[in-house]
C-alpha positions as CSV (number, residue, x, y, z in Angstrom):
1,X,11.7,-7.7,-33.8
2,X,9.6,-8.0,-30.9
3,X,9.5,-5.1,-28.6
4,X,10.2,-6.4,-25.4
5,X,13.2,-7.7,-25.9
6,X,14.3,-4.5,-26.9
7,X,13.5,-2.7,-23.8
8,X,13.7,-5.2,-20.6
9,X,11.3,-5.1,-17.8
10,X,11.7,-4.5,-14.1
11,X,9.6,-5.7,-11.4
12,X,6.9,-3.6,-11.0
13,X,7.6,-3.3,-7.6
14,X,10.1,-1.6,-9.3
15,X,8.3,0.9,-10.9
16,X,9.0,4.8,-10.2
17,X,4.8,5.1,-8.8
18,X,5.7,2.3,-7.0
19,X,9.1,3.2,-5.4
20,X,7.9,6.9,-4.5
21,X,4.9,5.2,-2.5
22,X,6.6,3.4,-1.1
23,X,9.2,6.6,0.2
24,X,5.7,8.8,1.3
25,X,4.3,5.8,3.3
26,X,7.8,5.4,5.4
27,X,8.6,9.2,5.5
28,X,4.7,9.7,6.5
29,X,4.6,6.3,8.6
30,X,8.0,7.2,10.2
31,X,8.0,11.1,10.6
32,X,5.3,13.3,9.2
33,X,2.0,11.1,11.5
34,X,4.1,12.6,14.9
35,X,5.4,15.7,13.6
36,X,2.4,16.9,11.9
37,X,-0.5,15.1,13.3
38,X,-3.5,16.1,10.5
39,X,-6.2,14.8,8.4
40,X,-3.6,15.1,5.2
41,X,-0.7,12.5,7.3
42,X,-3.9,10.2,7.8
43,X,-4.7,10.0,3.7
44,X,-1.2,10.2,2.7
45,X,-0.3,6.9,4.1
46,X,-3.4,5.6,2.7
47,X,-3.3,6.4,-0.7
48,X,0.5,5.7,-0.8
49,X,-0.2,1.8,0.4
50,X,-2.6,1.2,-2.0
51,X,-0.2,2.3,-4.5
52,X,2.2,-0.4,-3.9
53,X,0.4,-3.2,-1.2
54,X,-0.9,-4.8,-4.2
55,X,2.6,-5.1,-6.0
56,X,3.9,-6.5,-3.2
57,X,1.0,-9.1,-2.7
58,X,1.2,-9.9,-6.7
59,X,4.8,-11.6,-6.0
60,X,2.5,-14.0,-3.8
61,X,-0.7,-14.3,-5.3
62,X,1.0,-13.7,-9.2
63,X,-2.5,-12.0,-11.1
64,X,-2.7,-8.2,-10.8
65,X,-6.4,-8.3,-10.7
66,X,-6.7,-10.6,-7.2
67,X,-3.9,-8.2,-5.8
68,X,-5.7,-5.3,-6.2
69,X,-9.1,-6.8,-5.4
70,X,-7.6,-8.4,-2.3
71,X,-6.1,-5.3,-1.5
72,X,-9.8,-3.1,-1.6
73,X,-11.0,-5.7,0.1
74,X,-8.9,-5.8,3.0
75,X,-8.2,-2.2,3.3
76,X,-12.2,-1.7,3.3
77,X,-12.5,-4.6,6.6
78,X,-9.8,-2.2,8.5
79,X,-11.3,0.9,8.1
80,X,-15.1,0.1,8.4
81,X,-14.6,-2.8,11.1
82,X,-13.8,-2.9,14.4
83,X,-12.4,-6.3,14.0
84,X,-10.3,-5.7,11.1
85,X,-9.4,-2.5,12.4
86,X,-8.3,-3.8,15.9
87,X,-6.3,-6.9,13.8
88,X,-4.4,-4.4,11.8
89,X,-3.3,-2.3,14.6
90,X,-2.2,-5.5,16.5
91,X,-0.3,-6.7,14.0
92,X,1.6,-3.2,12.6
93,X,2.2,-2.5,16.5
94,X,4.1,-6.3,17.0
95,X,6.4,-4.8,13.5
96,X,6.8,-2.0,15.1
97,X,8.0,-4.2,18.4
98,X,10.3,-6.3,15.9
99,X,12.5,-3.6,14.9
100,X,12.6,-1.1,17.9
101,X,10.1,1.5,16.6
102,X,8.2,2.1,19.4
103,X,4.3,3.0,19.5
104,X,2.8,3.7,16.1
105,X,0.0,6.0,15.3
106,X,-2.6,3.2,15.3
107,X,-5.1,3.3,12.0
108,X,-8.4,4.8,13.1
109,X,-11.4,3.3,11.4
110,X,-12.7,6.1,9.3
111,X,-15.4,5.4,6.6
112,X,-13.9,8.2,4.5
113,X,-10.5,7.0,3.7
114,X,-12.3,4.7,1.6
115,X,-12.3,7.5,-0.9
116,X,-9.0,6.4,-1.3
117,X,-9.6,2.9,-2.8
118,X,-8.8,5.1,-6.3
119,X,-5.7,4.7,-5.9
120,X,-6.1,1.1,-6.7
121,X,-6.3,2.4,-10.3
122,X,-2.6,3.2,-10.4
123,X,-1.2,-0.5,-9.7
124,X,-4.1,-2.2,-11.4
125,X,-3.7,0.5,-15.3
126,X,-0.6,2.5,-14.7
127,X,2.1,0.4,-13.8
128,X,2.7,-2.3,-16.5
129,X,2.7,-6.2,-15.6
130,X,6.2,-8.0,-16.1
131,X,6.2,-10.1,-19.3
132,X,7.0,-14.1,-17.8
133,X,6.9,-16.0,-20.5
């Protein structure tokens, strides 16, 4: 008897890491970045998106591995260049445009938040890969 068809999968997007950082990044994104402007709102939102970004960019790219480097890769440019930091903000300001948000905090190019590339560990070794065979 083979074990996964005993217990079925869910899309890792699915996942309970990956559903709860997904709920920090809005509740931070949304509420906590104006109420309680800090250092810690900054990181939260941070760590959070590189729990799940590369979960959602696996359902294009379909490999775990080029997600998550794809991922660090990008989330380095933003924070430690001014051209990928000035892109990000322009384009997470026109989604905020789309749906009636208003201004955003905009993403402040901060060499430190690269501490936070360790959350990559989480999608990449914690949160299983759906079986598609």
């Amino acid at each position: 008897m083979l074990e996964h068809e005993d217990k079925p999968q869910t899309e890792p997007i699915l996942h309970p890491w990956s559903l709860s950082a997904m709920a920090v990044f809005a509740l931070n994104d949304h509420y906590l970045k104006y109420a309680y402007t800090s250092w810690l709102t900054g990181k939260l939102s941070d760590f959070a998106g590189l729990i799940f970004f590369p979960l959602l960019l696996e359902l294009l790219v379909k490999n775990r591995q080029w997600a998550v480097l794809l991922t660090g890769m990008g989330f380095a440019m933003v924070k430690l260049t001014t051209v990928g930091n000035q892109w990000y903000n322009q384009f997470y300001q026109a989604f905020f445009d789309l749906f009636g948000w208003g201004e955003m905090v905009p993403l402040m190019m901060d060499a430190t938040d690269c501490w936070a590339l360790m959350a990559l560990w989480i999608p990449l070794k914690w949160i299983p890969s759906m079986d598609r065979r």
